[in-house]
N, C-alpha and C positions, 0 to 999 in steps of 0.2 A: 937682285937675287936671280939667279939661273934657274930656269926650271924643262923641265922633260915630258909639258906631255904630248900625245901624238895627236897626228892631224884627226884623230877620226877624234879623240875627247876636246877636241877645240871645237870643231860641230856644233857642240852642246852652250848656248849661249853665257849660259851661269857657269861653265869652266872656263870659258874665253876673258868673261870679268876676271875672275878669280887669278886667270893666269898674267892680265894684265896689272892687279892691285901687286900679286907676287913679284912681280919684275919690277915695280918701282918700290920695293924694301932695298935697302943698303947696310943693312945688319949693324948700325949706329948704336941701336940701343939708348938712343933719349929717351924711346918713350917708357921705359923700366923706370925713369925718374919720376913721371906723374900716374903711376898704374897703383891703384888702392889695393889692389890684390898682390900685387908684388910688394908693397908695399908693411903690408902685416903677414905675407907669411915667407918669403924673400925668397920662390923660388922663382928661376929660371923658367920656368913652364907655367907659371902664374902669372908671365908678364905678359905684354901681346908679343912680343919676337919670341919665346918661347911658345904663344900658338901658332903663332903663324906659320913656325917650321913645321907644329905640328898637322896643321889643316894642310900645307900642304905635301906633307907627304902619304898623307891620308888621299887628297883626291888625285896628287900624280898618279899613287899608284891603285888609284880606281878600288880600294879595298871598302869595306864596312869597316866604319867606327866601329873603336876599339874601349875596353872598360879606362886604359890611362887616359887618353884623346877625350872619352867623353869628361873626367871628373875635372881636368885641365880650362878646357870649352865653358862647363859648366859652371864654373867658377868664375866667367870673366860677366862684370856687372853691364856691361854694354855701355859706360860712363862715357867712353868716346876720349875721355883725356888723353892719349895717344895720337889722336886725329888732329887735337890743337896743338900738341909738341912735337909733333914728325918733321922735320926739315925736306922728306921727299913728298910729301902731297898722297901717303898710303893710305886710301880710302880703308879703311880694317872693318868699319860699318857693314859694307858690303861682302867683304869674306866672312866676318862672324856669321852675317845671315846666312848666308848660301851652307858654310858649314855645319850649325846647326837643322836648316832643311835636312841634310846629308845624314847627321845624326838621326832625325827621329825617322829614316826612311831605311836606315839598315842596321842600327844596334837596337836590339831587345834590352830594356833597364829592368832591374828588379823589379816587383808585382808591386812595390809600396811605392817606389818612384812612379812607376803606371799611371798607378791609380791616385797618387797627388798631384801631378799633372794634369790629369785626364780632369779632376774632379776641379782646378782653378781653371780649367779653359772654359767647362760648360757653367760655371757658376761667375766668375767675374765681370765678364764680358754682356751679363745682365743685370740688371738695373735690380729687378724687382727677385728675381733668383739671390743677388746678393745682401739684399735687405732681409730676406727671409735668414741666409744662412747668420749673418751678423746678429742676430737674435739667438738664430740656433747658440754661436758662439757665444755669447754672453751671459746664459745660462750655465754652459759646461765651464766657463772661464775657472770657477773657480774650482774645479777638479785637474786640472788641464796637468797638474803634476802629477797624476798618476797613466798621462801617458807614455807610452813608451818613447816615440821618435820625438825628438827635438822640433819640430819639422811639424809637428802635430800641434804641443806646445806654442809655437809661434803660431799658427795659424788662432788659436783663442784668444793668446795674447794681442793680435791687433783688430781685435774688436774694439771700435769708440765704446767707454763707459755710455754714452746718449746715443742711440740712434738719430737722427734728424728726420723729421716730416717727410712725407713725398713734398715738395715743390710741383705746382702747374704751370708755372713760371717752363719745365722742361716738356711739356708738349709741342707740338707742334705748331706753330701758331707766329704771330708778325706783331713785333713789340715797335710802334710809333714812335717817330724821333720825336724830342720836345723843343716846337718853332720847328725853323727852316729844316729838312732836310738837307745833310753835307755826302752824306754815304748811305748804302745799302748794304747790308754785311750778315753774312750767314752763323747762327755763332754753333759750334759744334757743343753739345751739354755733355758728351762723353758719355761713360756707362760706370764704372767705380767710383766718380766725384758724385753722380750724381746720388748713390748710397752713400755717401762717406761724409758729406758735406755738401749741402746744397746751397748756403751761405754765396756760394763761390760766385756759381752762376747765376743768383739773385744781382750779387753787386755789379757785376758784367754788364748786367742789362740796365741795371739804373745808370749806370756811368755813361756806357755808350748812348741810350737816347736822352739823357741829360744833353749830352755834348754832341747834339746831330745825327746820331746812326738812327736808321731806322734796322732794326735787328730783328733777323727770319729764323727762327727753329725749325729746319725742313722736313718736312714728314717724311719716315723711312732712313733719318738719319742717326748714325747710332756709335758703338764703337769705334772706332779706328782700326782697329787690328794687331797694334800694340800686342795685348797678352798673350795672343796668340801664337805671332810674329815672333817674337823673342825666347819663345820655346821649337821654333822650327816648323809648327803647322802649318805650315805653307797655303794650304788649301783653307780652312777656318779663315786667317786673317784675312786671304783676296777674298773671300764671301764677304768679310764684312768691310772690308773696305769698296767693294763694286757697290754696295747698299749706299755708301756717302756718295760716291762718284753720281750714279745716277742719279741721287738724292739732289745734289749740289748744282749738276748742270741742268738740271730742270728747272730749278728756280733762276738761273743763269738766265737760260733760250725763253721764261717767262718773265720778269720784269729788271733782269743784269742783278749780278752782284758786284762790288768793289773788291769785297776781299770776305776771304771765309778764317774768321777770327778762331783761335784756338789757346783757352786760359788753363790747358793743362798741358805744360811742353812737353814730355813725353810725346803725347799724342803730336804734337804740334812736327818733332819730327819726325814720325812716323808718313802723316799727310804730306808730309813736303817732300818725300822719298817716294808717293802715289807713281809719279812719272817712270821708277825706273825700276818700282814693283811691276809694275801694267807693261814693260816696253817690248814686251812682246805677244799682247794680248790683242783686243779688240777691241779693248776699252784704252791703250796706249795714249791716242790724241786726246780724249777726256780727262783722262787722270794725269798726264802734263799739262794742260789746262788748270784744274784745279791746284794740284800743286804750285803752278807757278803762280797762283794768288792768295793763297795758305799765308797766313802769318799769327807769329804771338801776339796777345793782345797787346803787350808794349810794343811793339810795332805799329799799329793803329794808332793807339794811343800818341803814340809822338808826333802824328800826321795832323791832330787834332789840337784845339785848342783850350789848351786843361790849364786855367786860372791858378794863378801864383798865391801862396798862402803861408802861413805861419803855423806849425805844427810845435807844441812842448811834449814829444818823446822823440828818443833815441830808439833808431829801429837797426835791427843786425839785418842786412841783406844776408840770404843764404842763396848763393845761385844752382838754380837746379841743374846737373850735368847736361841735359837734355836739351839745356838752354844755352848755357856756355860753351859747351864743345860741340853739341850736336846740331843746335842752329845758331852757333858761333854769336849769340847776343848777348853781350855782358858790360853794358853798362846804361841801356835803355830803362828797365826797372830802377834802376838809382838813380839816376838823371831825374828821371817823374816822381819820384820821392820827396825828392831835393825842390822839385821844382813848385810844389804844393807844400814846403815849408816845415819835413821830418829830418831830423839831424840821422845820417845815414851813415853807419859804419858797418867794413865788413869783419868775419875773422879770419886769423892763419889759415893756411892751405884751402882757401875758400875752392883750390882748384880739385879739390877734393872728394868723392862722391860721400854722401850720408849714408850708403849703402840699403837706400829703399830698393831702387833699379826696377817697377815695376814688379813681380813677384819673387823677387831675389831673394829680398826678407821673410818670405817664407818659406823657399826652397835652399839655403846656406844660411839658415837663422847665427850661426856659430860668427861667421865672417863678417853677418851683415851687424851682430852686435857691437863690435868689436870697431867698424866701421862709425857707428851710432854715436859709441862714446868718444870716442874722438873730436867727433863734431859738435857734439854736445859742450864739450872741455873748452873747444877752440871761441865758441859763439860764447861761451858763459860770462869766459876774460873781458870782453866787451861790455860787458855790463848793459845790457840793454833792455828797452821797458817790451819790447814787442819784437817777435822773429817775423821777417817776411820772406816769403817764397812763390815759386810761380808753380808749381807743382803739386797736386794733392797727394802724392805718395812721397815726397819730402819733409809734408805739410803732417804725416800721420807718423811719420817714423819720428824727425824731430820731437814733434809734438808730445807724444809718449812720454819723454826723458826730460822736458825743460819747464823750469817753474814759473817762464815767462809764457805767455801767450802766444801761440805763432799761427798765422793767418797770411792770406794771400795777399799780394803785393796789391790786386787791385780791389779788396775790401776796403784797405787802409786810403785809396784813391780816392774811390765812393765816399768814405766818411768826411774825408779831407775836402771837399768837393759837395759837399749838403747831402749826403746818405746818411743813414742812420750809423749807431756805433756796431763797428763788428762784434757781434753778440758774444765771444770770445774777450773780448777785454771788458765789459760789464761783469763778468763771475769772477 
C-alpha cells in the first residue's frame, strides 16, 4: 500500500510504525475471510482492510477522528485473526493501538460513551473496586430491563450469580516448590480474574509447585494494562504496566526469575508487547527484558514434567483469540490435556473469537451476543462434559450460555494431576 505522509509526521515514532505496518498491506483481502465482525455484519469497513484504509487516511492526513472512523475502529474486537491469516506479515495489532490512542486524543464521544468508558477504566483494572461494583450489579440485575442503553443492560448481565471469596493465595508473597526446586517463576494474579474467579490462580499455584516452581506474587504487581490499552488510554495502561516492569525486575536483580507466567492470555499478550510499548521510554531495556520472558502458563507447563494419566471426560478446547493469534499458541493447551489423559476435541470455526475481547461485551453487547451464540452452537455439537479455556473473559462470556461447565484449561491440569475437583463441576 502507498502511503503520503511527510518527513516531518514520520518524526513522530508511532507514525513511522504505522507507516511502516501500512506499506506492508497488499489489499489481498484474506484477512475479511477470518474477521468476526465482517463476518456478522459483512461490511467492507467492518473488516481490517476496510480499517486500515480507514486509520490510514485518518493519520496521513493528520485530521481528528471522525464519528464513521470511530464506530468502524470501535467495532473491531482486537481478536488478531487477521494477524494469523495475512500472507504479508501486517502487524494490524500495532495500528489498531496507535489508532485508537489517536481516537481518544481527538474525537469527543457522546457523554454516555464518556462516561461508560471512563467508569470501566477506573473500576476494572481493580480488584477490590470491581468486587464492590459486581455486587452493586447483582442487586440491580434484576431490574436491568428497565434501562435504557443496551450497554447498561450488559454491564448487570455479566455479573457471576456467586461472587467468589477474596483469595490470599493473590497477595504478595513466595509459594515454595514441593521437593527440588526446577524454576523460579513470577505469576502475574491480574486484577478482573482476580474478581471473577479466583479458582483460576489457586490451581496455578498448586500445579506449578506441585511440579517444581517455586512461584512469586510480586508486590506492586497488578494489572497489565490491557483495559486500558484497548480503549486508547495510553497514559493509564503505561502506569500500570511500569508498576509490573519495576515490579518484576526487582524480583529479577533480587533472587532471578525463569519466566513471569501469565494464566490469562489476554494479559499475556499484552506483557509480551511491554518491549514495544516502552521502546521509547526509560523503562525500554526493562520492559524488553520482561517481555522476552513473559509466557502463557502452557508454555511453562510444556517445559515441565506433568505425569501422563487417564481422564473419563470429553473436554471442548475453546482457544482464546489472544492465545491463538495473539501469541500464536494453539496447540500446547491440548497437547497437556491429552497428555494427563482428557479426550480433547475442538469446535467449527474454533478460529473464531466468542466475542468477550476484554470489555467488548460491554461496549457492542448487540455484536458481541451474536458472537456468543455462535460459539456457543459450534462447541454444543461436540458434545462435551466440560469447556476449557485459557482466558477469564472467554471463560465468563461462554460460561453464561452453556449447560456444560467451562473452566480453565489449567484447573482441569491441577485436578488431573492430585488437585482437588474444579468446584465448577461438583454443582
Amino acid at each position: 500500500m502507498q502511503t503520503q505522509f511527510s518527513q516531518e509526521q514520520l518524526r513522530d515514532p508511532a507514525i513511522a510504525r504505522a507507516n511502516e505496518i501500512l506499506r506492508s498491506c497488499v489489499h489481498c483481502g484474506f484477512c475479511t475471510a477470518t474477521c468476526p465482525t465482517y463476518a456478522v455484519l459483512g461490511d467492507e469497513l467492518d473488516s481490517p482492510r476496510g480499517r486500515i484504509y480507514l486509520i490510514k487516511d485518518m493519520l496521513e492526513n493528520d485530521r481528528p477522528a471522525d464519528a464513521r472512523t470511530v464506530k468502524h475502529l470501535d467495532r473491531c474486537l482486537s481478536c488478531l485473526a487477521c494477524m494469523t491469516t495475512c500472507p504479508s506479515g501486517v502487524h494490524y495489532m500495532h495500528l489498531i493501538d496507535h489508532a485508537r490512542v489517536h481516537v481518544e486524543k481527538t474525537y469527543k464521544r457522546p457523554l454516555m460513551d464518556r462516561f461508560l468508558r471512563w467508569t470501566l477504566a477506573r473500576i476494572i483494572p481493580h480488584p477490590s473496586r470491581f468486587r464492590l461494583a459486581l455486587f452493586g450489579a447483582k442487586l440491580a440485575r434484576p431490574f436491568r430491563h428497565l434501562l435504557p442503553d443496551p450497554r447498561l443492560q450488559a454491564m448487570l448481565e455479566m455479573a457471576p450469580k456467586q461472587i467468589p471469596p477474596v483469595s490470599r493465595n493473590d497477595d504478595a508473597q513466595v509459594f515454595k516448590a514441593k521437593g527440588e526446586r526446577v524454576k523460579r517463576v513470577a505469576l502475574l494474579t491480574g486484577c478482573a480474574q482476580k474478581a471473577l474467579d479466583t479458582d483460576i490462580n489457586d490451581a496455578t499455584i498448586r500445579l506449578l509447585t506441585r511440579l517444581g516452581c517455586e512461584v512469586v506474587v510480586a508486590k506492586g504487581a497488578g494489572c497489565c494494562g490491557a483495559i486500558t490499552h484497548h480503549m486508547g488510554k495510553e497514559r493509564d495502561s503505561h502506569a500500570s504496566a511500569a508498576r509490573n516492569i519495576r515490579a518484576w525486575t526487582g524480583e529479577m536483580a533480587d533472587e532471578g526469575l525463569d519466566a513471569i507466567v501469565i494464566n490469562t492470555s489476554g494479559c499475556g499478550t499484552t506483557v509480551k508487547d511491554y518491549g514495544h510499548m516502552f521502546r521509547m521510554d526509560p523503562l525500554a531495556d526493562d520492559a524488553a527484558k520482561i517481555a522476552g520472558i513473559a509466557m502463557d502458563v502452557s508454555e511453562l507447563l510444556m517445559q515441565l514434567e506433568l505425569p501422563q494419566g487417564t481422564q473419563n471426560l470429553r473436554v471442548a478446547y475453546h482457544a482464546a483469540c489472544s492465545l491463538q493469534h495473539g501469541q500464536q499458541i494453539k496447540t500446547y493447551p491440548k497437547d497437556l490435556l491429552k497428555r494427563v489423559g482428557f479426550e480433547v476435541v475442538e469446535p467449527r470455526d474454533s478460529h473464531l473469537c466468542c466475542g468477550s475481547a476484554g470489555t467488548y461485551n460491554l461496549l457492542q453487547p448487540e455484536i458481541s451476543k451474536e458472537l456468543k451464540s455462535r460459539k456457543i452452537k459450534n462447541i454444543s455439537e461436540r458434545s462435551p462434559d466440560v469447556v476449557a479455556a485459557g482466558n477469564i473473559g472467554c471463560i465468563m462470556q461462554i460460561g453464561s450460555g452453556m449447560t456444560v461447565p467451562v473452566v480453565h484449561t489449567v484447573e482441569l491440569l491441577d485436578w488431573a494431576t492430585g488437585g482437588p475437583m474444579p468446584p465448577k463441576l461438583s454443582i
